[in-house]
Structure formats: structure tokens, C-alpha cells
N, C-alpha and C positions, 0 to 999 in steps of 0.2 A: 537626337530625338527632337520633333518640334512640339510646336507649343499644344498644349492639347490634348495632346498623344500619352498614351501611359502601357504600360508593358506588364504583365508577370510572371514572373519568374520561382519558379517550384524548385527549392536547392535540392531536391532528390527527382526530378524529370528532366533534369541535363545535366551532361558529362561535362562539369567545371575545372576538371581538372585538381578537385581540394577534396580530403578524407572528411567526411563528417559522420564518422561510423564511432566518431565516439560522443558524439553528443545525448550519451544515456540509453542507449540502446542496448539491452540486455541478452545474454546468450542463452538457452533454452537445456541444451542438453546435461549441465549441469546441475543445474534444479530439480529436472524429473527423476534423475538420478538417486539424489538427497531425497529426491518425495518419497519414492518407490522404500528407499531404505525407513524412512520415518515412519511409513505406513507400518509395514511389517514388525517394525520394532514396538509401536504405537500401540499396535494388536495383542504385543506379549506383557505391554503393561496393562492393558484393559483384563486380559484372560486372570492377573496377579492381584490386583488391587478389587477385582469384584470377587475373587473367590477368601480374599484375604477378608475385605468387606461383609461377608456374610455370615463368615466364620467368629469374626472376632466381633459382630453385631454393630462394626463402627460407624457410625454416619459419616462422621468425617472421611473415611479412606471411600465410603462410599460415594462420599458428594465428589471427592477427585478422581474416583473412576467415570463419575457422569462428564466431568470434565476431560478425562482423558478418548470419552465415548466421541465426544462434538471434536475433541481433536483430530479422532479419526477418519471423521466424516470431513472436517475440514482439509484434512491432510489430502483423502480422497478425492475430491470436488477440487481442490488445487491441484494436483499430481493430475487430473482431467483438463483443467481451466488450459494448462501450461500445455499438453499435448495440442488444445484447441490450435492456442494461438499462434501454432508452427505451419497451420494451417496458408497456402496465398491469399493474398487479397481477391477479391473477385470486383465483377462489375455493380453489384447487390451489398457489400460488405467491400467498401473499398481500402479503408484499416486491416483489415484481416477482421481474426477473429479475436482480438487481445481484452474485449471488454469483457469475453466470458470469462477471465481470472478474477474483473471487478467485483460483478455478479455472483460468484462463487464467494466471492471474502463476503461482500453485503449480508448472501444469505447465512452464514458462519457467524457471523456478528450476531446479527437476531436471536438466532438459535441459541448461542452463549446468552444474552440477555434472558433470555426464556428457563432457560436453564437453571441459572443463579438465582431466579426468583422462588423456582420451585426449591429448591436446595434452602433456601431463607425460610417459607413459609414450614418445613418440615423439623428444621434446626429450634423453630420459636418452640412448636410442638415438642420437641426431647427437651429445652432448655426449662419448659415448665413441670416437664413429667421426667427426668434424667433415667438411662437407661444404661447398666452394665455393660461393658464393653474387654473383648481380649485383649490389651496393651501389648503382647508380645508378636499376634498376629499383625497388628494396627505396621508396629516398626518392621515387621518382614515386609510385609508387601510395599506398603512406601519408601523404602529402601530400593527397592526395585525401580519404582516409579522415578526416585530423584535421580539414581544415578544415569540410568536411559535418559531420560530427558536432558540432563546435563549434557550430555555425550551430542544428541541432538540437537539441541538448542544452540551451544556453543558452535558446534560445526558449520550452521547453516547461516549464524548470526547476520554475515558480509553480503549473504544473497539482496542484489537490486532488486526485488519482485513483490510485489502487495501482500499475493496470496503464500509466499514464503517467508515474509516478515510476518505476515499474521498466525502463520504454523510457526514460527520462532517465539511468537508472546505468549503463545499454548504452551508451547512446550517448555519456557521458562516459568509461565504461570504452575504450570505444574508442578516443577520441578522446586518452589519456593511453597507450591504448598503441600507439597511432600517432607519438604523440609521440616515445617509447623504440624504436620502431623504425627514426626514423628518427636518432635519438643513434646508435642501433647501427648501422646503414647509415655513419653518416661517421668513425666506429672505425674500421671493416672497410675503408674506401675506402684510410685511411690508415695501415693496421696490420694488414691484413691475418691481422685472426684472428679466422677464420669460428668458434671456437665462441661468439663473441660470439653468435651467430643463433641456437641454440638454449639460450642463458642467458636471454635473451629471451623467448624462446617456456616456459621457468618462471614466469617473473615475471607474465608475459601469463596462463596458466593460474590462477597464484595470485589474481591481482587479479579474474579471470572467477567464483573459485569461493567466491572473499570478497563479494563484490558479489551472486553467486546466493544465500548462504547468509542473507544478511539480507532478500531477496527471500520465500523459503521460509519462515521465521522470523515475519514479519507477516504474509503467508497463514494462516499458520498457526493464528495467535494469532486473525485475524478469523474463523477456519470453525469453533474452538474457543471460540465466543465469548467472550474475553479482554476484561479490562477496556484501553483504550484507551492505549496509551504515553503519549498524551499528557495523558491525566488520571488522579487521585488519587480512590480512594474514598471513602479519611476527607475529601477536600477536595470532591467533590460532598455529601458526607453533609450536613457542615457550611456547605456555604451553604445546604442546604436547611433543614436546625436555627436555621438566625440568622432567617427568615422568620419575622414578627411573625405568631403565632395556630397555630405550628406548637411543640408538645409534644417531639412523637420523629418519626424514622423507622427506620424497617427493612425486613428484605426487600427491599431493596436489590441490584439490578442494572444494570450499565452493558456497553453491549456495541457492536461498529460492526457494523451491514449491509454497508456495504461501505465502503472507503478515504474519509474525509469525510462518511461517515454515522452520525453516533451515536446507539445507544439507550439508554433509561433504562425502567425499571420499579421501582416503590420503593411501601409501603404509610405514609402519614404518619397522625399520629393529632393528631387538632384537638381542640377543643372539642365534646363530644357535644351540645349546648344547640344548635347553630347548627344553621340550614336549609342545602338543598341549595344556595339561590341568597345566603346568607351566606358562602360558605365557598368562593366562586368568587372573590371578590377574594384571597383566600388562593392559591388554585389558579395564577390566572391570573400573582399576583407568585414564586409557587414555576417556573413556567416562563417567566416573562421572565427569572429566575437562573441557569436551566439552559442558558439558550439564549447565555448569553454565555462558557457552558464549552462552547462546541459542541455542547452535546445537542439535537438539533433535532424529533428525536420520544419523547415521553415519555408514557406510562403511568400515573397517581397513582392509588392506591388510597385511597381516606378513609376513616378508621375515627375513633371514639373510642376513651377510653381503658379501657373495657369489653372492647375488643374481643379474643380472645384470640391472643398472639405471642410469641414469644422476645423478648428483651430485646438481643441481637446484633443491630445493623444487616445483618449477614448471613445469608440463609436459610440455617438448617440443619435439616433433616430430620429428624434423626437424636434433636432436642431434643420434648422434649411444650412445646407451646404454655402460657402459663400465662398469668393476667392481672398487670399490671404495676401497679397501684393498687389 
């Protein structure tokens, strides 16, 4: 390569000869699977805990049928998201369509916020005026709910997927406050004090609106494309820097497509003396190292050291480019 000249290179637009099929790239048909069964199963706790809920007049079994409600809808709108994203890429939608699983969890998030407030404002209401409750119906129907959701939640827990880990904090939310409904059901059997039910249906809202808020938060951060919780800048920089025949890099971006999909784009500056098929054993060892940080698809720009950049691993705009030797 001479002096001047810069290359790039797409490690998923040429046949390098190197697997990077596992750098976080998630498989589909397993998930829809698990969705399809959560839904249905999801359905038979909603149908148990609002008929138990009416019966037994309990706010609390009722505020975790509202929560088992959003679970449904969530479960839905992911068990969709996931079908999207099986979708090809197109010339319009060059990703595919994997943002609509983010979009889905966002909206999921909200609506649990929404939720747990109303559950709150309804709770203050019984907690000043306390209201009779069936403690025998309360432990049937949340019995139902814990052990379903047990079953669910645990199964799914290992799933890499946004909109699957957000149906697993449902479904363990649920399942912990099925648990405390039904602590609170055998207070009430034998102490008879119903505002045990709407102390309940707080704690139930608090735990729905802590759970949604960490939901929204990583939405958030992946539509904003954020560097990834679970990786370090200076720590992708640097293994890329320790790569025998790499100088510097910069310009530097890591970002996820979507829950389990990581991106990178970074400009590295080699030795300006090397050809284009010199400079692929370099390439190809710079994305077998990325690919064991989870970055599965990755971008490299090659430049020599002519080339003109900031000196900050970080683009900034704002800087005039200058040569660095």
C-alpha cells in the first residue's frame, strides 16, 4: 500500500477464510419457539389470577394480573419483534429488521411504567380505606402464576435477546410477586388485616417499575447507539493495538444492532509499505480478537501513517485532522 492510499475492508463482505459467526450473533428459531409457548401459557395465568382477583376482591392478585396482562402483550410484540428480524436485509433496511425487537422492548418498558403507577395510585386508595379480601382464592390463583412463571422464566433465562430477557424479568417479576402474594394471603387468613393487600399491590408496582426502568434504559442505549455494557473502549482499543503490524487506531466505534449483536468500525493505520493481500493476515488476526469480545461484525478502515487523523481513538469532528508522523 502506498503512502496516502487507505482501504476498507467489511469482515462480513469478503470471504477471509475465518468463522466470525460467533461473535454474538444470535439464533432465532429457538426463541420464537419459547415465545409462542410463554404466550399461551401467559394467557392461562391472566385467565386464573383476574378471575381469582375478582373473586377474592384482591388488589394485589389483581395488580399481578395487570402485570401478567403487559407480560402478554410483551411476550406478543417480542414473539413479532423476533419473527421480524428473520426478515433479509434489504437495500432501505440494510441491518435487516432487528431494531424492531428494540422498539418492541422500549414500548413494553413504558407501558410497565404506566402500569405500576396506576397500581400505586389505586393501592394508596385501599391503603386508606382497607377492603375485605378471599385469602384462600388470593393463594389459588398465585399459585398458578408462580409456578408457570417459574417454569418460564427459568427456561428461557440463557436466551441472548433483549426482547427475551425482558419476557424473563416479567416473568420472574411475576413469579416473586406471586410469591409475596401469596406470604400475604396466609397473614390475612390468620390476622386478618386486609391492608396487608394493598401493601402488596406497592411493592408489586415498585418491583414492575424497577424491572421496566432497566428495560427502557438498554433500549435505550442500543437505539442511541451506545457502547455496549458489556464492553470497554479503551479495552476493545487495546487488544486491537497489541495486534503485531498495527501502529494506532482511531475513530473508533462500537455499537449493538440489536441485543447480542455487536458493531465495530475503527480506522487502524499499518505499515504504508504493505500490499493489500500483505495486510490481510493483520486484518483477519485484528477480527479473530474482536470476535472473542463479541464483536461479530466489524468494519476496518487501513490507512498508513500519512494518512490524515486525530490522534484520539475517538472521532471528533470538531478537531482538524492532522498527520501524526
Amino acid at each position: 500500500m502506498t503512502a496516502g492510499q487507505s482501504h476498507s475492508f467489511d469482515s462480513h463482505g469478503h470471504d477471509h477464510g475465518h468463522d466470525h459467526s460467533h461473535g454474538g450473533v444470535f439464533h432465532t428459531h429457538a426463541p420464537i419457539e419459547k415465545m409462542k409457548q410463554a404466550f399461551l401459557l401467559t394467557f392461562v395465568i391472566l385467565l386464573v389470577e383476574v378471575t381469582g382477583g375478582l373473586i377474592s376482591h384482591s388488589l394485589a392478585l389483581l395488580s399481578d394480573a395487570g402485570h401478567v396482562l403487559t407480560d402478554l402483550a410483551a411476550i406478543g410484540l417480542s414473539w413479532y419483534a423476533i419473527n421480524q428480524s428473520q426478515k433479509p436485509p434489504t437495500e432501505n433496511m440494510t441491518y435487516g429488521y432487528h431494531r424492531t425487537g428494540i422498539l418492541a422492548a422500549l414500548v413494553n418498558g413504558v407501558a410497565l411504567i404506566a402500569i405500576a403507577l396506576i397500581i400505586a395510585v389505586e393501592a394508596y386508595q385501599r391503603i386508606q380505606s382497607p377492603q375485605p379480601v378471599n385469602p384462600l382464592w388470593m393463594i389459588g390463583g398465585a399459585s398458578v402464576g408462580l409456578l408457570i412463571n417459574l417454569y418460564l422464566g427459568l427456561g428461557m433465562r440463557d436466551e441472548d435477546n433483549l426482547n427475551v430477557h425482558s419476557a424473563v424479568l416479567h416473568m420472574l417479576g411475576d413469579a416473586l410477586a406471586s410469591a409475596g402474594v401469596i406470604v400475604g394471603a396466609i397473614m390475612i387468613l390468620w390476622t386478618k388485616w386486609y391492608i396487608v393487600d394493598p401493601i402488596l399491590s406497592v411493592l408489586i408496582s415498585t418491583l414492575i417499575a424497577y424491572g421496566a426502568w432497566r428495560i427502557v434504559k438498554q433500549a435505550v442505549n442500543i437505539l442511541m447507539e451506545a457502547t455496549p455494557n458489556n464492553l470497554s473502549l479503551s479495552d476493545v482499543a487495546n487488544t486491537i493495538q497489541k495486534i503485531n503490524g498495527v501502529y494506532e487506531v482511531h475513530d473508533l466505534h462500537v455499537w449493538s444492532i440489536t441485543s447480542g449483536k455487536n458493531a465495530l468500525s475503527c480506522h487502524v493505520v499499518l505499515d504504508g509499505t504493505l500490499s493489500i493481500r500483505e495486510s490481510q493476515p493483520i486484518l483477519r488476526d485484528i477480527e479473530h480478537s474482536l470476535s472473542h469480545l463479541g464483536i461479530g461484525h466489524s468494519t476496518i478502515q487501513i490507512e498508513d501513517a500519512g494518512h490524515p487523523h486525530n490522534d484520539s481513538v475517538l472521532c471528533s469532528e470538531d478537531e482538524q485532522p492532522h498527520h501524526v508522523h
